[in-house]
C-alpha positions as CSV (number, residue, x, y, z in Angstrom):
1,X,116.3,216.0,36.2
2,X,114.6,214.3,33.7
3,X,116.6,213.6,30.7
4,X,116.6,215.9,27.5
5,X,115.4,214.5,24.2
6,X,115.6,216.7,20.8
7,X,113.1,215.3,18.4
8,X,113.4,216.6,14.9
9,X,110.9,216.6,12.4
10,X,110.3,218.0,8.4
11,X,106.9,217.8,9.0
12,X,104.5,220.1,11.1
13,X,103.0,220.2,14.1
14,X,99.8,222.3,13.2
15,X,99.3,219.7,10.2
16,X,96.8,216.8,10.1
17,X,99.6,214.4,10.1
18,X,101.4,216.0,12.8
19,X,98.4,216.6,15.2
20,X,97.8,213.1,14.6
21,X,101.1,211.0,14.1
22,X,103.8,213.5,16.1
23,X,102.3,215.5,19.1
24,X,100.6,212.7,20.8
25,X,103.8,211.1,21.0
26,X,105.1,213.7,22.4
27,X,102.5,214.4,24.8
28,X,103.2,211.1,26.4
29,X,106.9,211.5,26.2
30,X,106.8,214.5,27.8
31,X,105.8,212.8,31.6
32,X,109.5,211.4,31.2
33,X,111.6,213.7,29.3
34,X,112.1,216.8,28.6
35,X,111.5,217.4,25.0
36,X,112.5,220.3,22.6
37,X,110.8,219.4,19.1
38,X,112.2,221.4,16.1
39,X,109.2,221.4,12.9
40,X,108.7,223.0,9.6
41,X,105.0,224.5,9.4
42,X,103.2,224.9,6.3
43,X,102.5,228.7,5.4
44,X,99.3,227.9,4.9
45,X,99.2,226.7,8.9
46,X,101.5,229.4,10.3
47,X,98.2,232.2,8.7
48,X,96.5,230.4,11.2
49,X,97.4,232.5,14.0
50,X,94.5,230.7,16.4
51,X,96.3,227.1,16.0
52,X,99.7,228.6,16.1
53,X,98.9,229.7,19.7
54,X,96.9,227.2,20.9
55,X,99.6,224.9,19.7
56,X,102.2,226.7,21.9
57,X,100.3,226.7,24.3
58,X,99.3,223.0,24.4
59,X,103.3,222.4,24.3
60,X,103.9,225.0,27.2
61,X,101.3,223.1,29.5
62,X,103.5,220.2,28.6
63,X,107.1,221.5,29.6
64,X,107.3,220.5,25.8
65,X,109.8,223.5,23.9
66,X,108.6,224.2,20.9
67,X,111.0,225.6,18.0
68,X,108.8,225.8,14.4
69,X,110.6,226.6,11.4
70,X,108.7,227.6,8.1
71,X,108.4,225.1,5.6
72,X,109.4,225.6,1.8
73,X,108.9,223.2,-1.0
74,X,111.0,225.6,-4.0
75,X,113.2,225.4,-5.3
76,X,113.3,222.3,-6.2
77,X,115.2,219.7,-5.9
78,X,117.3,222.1,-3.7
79,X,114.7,222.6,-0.8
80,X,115.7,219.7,1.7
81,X,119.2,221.0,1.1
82,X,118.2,224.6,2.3
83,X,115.9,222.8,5.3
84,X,119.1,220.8,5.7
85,X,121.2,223.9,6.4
86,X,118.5,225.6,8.6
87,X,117.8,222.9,10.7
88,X,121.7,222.1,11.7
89,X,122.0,225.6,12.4
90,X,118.7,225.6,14.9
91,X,119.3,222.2,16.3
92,X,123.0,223.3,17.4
93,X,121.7,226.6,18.6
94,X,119.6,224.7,20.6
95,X,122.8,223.3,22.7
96,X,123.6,226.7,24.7
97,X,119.8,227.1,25.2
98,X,118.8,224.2,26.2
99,X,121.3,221.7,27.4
100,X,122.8,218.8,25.2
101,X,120.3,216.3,24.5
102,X,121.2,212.8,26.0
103,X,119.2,211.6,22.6
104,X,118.1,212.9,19.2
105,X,114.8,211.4,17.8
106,X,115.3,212.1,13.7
107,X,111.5,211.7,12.1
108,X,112.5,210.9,8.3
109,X,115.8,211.1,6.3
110,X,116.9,215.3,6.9
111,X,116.7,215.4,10.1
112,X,118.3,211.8,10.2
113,X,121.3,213.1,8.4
114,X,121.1,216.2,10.8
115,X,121.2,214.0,13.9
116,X,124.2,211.8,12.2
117,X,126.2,215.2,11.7
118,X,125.9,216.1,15.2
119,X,126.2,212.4,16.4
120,X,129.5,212.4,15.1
121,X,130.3,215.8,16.5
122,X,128.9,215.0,20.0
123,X,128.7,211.4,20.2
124,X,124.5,212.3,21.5
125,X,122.8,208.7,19.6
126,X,120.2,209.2,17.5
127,X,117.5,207.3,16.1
128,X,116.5,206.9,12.5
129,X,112.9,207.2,12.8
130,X,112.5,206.2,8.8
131,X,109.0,206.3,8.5
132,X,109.2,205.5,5.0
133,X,111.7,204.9,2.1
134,X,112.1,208.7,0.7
135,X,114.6,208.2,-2.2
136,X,112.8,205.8,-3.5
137,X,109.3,207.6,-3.1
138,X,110.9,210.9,-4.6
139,X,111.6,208.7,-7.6
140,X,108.3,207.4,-8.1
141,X,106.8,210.8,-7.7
142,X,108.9,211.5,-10.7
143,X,111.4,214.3,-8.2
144,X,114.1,212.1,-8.5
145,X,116.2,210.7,-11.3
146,X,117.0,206.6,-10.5
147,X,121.3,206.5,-10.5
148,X,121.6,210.2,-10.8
149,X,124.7,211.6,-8.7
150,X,121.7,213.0,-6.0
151,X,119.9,209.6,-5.4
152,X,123.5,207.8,-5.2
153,X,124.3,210.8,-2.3
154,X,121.2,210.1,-0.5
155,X,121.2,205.8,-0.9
156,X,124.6,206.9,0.8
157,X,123.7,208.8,3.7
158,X,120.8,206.5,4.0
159,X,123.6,203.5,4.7
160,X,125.0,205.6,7.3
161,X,122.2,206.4,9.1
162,X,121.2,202.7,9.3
163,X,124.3,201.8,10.1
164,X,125.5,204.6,12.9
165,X,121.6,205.2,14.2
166,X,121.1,203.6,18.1
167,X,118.2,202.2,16.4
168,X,116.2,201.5,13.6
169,X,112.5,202.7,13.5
170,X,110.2,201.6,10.4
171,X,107.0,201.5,9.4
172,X,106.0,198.2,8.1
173,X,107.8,194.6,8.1
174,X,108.2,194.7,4.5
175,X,110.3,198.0,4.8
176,X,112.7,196.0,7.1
177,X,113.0,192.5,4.8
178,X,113.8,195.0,2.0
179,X,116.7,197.0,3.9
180,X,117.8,193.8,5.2
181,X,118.5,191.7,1.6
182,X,120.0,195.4,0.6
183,X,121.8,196.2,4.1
184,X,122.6,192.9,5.5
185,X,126.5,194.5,7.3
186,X,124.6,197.3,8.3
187,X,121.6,196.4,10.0
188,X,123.2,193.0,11.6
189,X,123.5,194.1,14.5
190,X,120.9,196.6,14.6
191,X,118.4,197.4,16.7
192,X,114.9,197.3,14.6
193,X,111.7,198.5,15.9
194,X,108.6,198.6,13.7
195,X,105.7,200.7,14.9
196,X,103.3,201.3,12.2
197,X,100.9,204.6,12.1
198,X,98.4,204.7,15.3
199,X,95.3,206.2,16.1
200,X,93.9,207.5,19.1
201,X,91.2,205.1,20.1
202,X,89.2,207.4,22.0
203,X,88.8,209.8,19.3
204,X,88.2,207.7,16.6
205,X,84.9,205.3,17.6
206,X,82.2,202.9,15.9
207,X,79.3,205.9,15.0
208,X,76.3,205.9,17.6
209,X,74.2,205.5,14.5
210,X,73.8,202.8,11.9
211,X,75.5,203.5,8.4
212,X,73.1,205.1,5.8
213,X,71.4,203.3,3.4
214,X,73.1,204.5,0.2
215,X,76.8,203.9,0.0
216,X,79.7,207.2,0.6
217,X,82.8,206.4,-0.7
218,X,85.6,208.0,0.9
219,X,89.0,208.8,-0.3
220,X,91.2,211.2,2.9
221,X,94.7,212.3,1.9
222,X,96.8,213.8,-0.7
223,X,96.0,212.2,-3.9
224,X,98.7,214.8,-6.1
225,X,101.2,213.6,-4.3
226,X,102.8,211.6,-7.5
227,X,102.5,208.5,-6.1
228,X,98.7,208.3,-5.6
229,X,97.4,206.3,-8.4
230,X,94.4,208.9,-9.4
231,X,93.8,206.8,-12.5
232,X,92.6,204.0,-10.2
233,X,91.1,206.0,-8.1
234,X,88.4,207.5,-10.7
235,X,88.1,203.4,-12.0
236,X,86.7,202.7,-8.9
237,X,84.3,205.7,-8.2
238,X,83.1,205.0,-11.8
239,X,82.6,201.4,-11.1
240,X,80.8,201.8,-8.2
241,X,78.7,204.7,-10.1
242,X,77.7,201.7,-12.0
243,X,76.8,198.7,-9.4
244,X,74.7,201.5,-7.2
245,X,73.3,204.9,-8.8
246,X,72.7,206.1,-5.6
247,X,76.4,205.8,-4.3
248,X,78.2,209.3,-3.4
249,X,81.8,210.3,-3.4
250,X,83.6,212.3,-0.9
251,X,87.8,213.5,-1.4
252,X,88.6,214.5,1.5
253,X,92.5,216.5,1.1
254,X,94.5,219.6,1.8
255,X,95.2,219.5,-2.2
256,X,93.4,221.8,-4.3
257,X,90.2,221.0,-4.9
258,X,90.2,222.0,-8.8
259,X,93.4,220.6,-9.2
260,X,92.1,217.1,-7.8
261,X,89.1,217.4,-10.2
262,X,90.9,218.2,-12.9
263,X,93.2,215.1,-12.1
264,X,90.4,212.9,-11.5
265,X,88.2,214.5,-14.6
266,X,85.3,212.6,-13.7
267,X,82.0,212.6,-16.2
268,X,79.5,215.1,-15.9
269,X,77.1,211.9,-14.1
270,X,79.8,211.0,-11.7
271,X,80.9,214.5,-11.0
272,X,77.9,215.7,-9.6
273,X,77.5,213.3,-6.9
274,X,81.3,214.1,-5.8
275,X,82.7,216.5,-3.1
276,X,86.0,217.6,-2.9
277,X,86.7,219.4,0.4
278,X,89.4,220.2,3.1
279,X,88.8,219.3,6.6
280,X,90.4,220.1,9.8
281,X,91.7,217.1,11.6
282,X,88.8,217.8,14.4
283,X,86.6,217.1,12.4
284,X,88.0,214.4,10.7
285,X,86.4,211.3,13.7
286,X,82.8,212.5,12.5
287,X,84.0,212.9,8.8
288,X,85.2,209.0,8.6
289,X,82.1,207.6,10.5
290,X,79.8,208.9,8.0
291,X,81.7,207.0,5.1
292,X,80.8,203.5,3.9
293,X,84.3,202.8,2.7
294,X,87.2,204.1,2.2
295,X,89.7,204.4,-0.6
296,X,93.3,204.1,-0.8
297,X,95.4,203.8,-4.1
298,X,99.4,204.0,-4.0
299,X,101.9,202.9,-6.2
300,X,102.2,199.4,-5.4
301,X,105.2,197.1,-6.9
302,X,107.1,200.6,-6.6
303,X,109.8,199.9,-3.8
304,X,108.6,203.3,-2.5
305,X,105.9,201.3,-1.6
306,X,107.3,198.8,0.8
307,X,107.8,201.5,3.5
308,X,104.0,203.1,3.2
309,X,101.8,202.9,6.3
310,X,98.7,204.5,5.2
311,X,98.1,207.1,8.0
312,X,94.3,207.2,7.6
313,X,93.9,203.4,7.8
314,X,94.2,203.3,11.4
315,X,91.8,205.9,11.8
316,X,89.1,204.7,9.1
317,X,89.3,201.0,10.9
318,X,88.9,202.1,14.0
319,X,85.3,204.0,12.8
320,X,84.2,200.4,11.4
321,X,85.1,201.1,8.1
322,X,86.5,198.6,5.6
323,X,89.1,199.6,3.3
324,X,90.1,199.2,-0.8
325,X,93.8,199.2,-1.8
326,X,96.0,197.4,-3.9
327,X,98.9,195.5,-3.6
328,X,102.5,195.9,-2.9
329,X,101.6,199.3,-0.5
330,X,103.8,197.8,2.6
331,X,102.1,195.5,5.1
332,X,98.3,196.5,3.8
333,X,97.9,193.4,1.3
334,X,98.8,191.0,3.9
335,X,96.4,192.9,6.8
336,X,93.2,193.0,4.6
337,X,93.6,189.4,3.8
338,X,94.8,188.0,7.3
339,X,91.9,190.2,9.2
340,X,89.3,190.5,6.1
341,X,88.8,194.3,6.5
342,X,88.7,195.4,3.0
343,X,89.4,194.0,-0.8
344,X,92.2,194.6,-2.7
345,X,91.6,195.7,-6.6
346,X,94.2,193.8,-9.2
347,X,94.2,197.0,-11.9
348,X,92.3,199.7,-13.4
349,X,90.3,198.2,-16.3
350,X,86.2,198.3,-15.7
351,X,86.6,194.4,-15.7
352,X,88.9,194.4,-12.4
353,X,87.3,197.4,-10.9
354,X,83.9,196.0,-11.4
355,X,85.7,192.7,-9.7
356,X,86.7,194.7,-7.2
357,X,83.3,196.1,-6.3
358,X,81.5,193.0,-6.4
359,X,83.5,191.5,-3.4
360,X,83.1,195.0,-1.8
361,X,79.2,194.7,-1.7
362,X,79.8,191.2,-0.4
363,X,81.9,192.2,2.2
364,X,79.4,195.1,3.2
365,X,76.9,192.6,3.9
366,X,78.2,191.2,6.8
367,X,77.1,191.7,9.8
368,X,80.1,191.6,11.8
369,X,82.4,193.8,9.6
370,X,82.3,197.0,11.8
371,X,83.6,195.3,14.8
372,X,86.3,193.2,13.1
373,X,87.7,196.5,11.6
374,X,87.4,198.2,15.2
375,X,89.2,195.2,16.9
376,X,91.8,195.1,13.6
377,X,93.0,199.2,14.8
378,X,92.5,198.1,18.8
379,X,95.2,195.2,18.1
380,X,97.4,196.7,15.9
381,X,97.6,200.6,15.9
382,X,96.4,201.9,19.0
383,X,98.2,204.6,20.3
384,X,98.8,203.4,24.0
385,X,101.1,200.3,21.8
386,X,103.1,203.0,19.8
387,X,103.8,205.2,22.8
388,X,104.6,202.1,24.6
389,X,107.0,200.7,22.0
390,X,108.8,204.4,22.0
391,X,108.9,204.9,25.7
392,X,111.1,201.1,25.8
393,X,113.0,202.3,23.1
394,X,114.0,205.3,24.9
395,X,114.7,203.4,27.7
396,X,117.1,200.8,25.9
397,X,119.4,203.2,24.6
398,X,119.5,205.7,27.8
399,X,119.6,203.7,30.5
């Protein structure tokens, strides 16, 4: 019998990030274990009755069991208590059902303090799969008050679950030097893995066709997310409006397109060579191929920041396409200079932007750019080395 892995998760399967960051995982996991994944899904995902089934389907045809939960953001800041409650009460249920786990895989910090609960009830070891540094992001996005009695409770539980956790799994190296100068008892002699955001290779390829002559500047995520730096982001659309009047702008996000415009409040000029649309991740290979660049602005020199693996990097490399960021956004600064697959903007004025897109249109002129960005995401976030570095991670703490 193979053995039985619970993998809990806050976010969903049916969403972008999940389709692309969770289930293949799982997928691959699923030839060696027997997996029953507990997710909260989006309202706005479980409407969509079509990918709700396929999606159970997919997981049947995998022996995977799949237990969604419905996802609620209010009340704030009580919500992740309430998910808290209703996912300890699902994941034990999930004992008599199913069998005891011999592991619990905990994606994030609830269902890492879920899995340390019933670690200390059961003795089952867990993983802290951290992804990224959530107190601290929750107080950049302005959720979360630094040194208020909640932050202290969850800095708390964080030391636990690094400390207690079979291992350690994080996103980025600069994640890891940061919990190890705060940590050092904790994580001495833990077990650290970092396995950054992948992409599926195959999906995601060099376009058949060669780029179009006018320049499409992409921007794919959440951008209200309180720790997107919109300010920067219209900077740089305006200062490539400037250098090239024949440039266009696509925001590609799940965010409300009027509420993303109004945030960005571009001019009249800029605005109407600018689309704002949703996209379902299908359609998202064929989306980045057609874009020049691609933009990414987070709040860098946050410690928030430290943990943050872009999740459309891996994909937008992959396609060929360079990347802009700025500093301090977890290992991004020190890939875009080691492999020269991007430039990295210093600040918001005209004067730095402008900067910024001057080395851009340098960088665009060589020939070899493509490739370098496809063999960047083949050496360091192909899916195959993820599921790999999972699979042995397993395998350490069972056998």
């Amino acid at each position: 019998m193979p053995k039985h892995i619970l993998y809990i998760t806050r976010n969903g399967l049916l969403e972008p990030l999940g389709q692309s960051q969770i289930f293949p995982y799982l997928c691959a996991l699923s030839s060696d274990y027997s997996i029953t994944v507990i997710s909260f899904e989006k309202p706005v995902d479980r409407l969509n009755t079509v990918s709700l089934h396929e999606m159970h389907c997919m997981c049947n045809s995998r022996g995977i069991h799949w237990v969604p939960l419905r996802f609620r953001q209010k009340p704030r800041p009580w919500a992740p208590l309430l998910a808290f409650a209703q996912l300890a009460l699902v994941a034990l249920l999930q004992w008599p059902r199913r069998g005891r786990p011999h592991l619990l895989h905990a994606r994030s910090y609830v269902p890492a303090v879920i899995a340390l609960l019933l670690h200390r009830l059961t003795r089952v070891p867990f993983i802290f799969d951290m992804r990224a540094l959530w107190p601290e992001e929750l107080i950049t996005a302005g959720h979360l008050k630094f040194g208020s009695k909640l932050h202290c409770s969850l800095l708390w539980l964080e030391r636990l679950c690094l400390h207690e956790s079979s291992a350690v799994v994080s996103l980025t190296q600069a994640a890891v030097a940061y919990l190890e100068r705060k940590y050092p008892n904790e994580l001495a002699s833990q077990r650290i893995v970092v396995i950054p955001t992948c992409v599926d290779l195959q999906r995601f390829q060099l376009p058949d066709q060669s780029p179009s002559s006018s320049l499409v500047i992409g921007c794919i995520g959440t951008v209200l997310s309180g720790w997107f730096l919109t300010d920067w982001l219209l900077a740089f659309f305006e200062a490539i409006a400037r250098a090239d009047p024949t440039s266009r702008f696509e925001v590609i996000s799940r965010d409300a397109s009027a509420e993303i415009l109004a945030a960005l409040h571009p001019e009249p000029a800029l605005a109407s060579r600018l689309k704002v649309l949703s996209a379902a991740p299908v359609e998202m290979p064929s989306i980045v191929q057609r874009h020049s660049v691609s933009v990414m602005f987070y709040a860098g020199g946050a410690i928030s920041e430290l943990g943050r693996s872009p999740t459309r990097m891996a994909e937008v490399l992959s396609c060929g396409i360079p990347v802009v960021s700025n500093s301090g956004v977890g290992d991004v600064e020190h890939l875009i200079r080691e492999h020269r697959v991007g430039v990295l903007a210093s600040g918001p004025s005209s004067a730095e932007m402008d900067a910024c897109v001057a080395e851009l249109l340098c960088l665009l002129q060589e020939p070899s750019l493509a490739k370098r960005c496809r063999r960047t995401a083949e050496q360091l976030f192909s899916l195959e080395s993820g599921i790999a570095a999972y699979k042995n991670l397993y395998a350490q703490i069972l056998d």
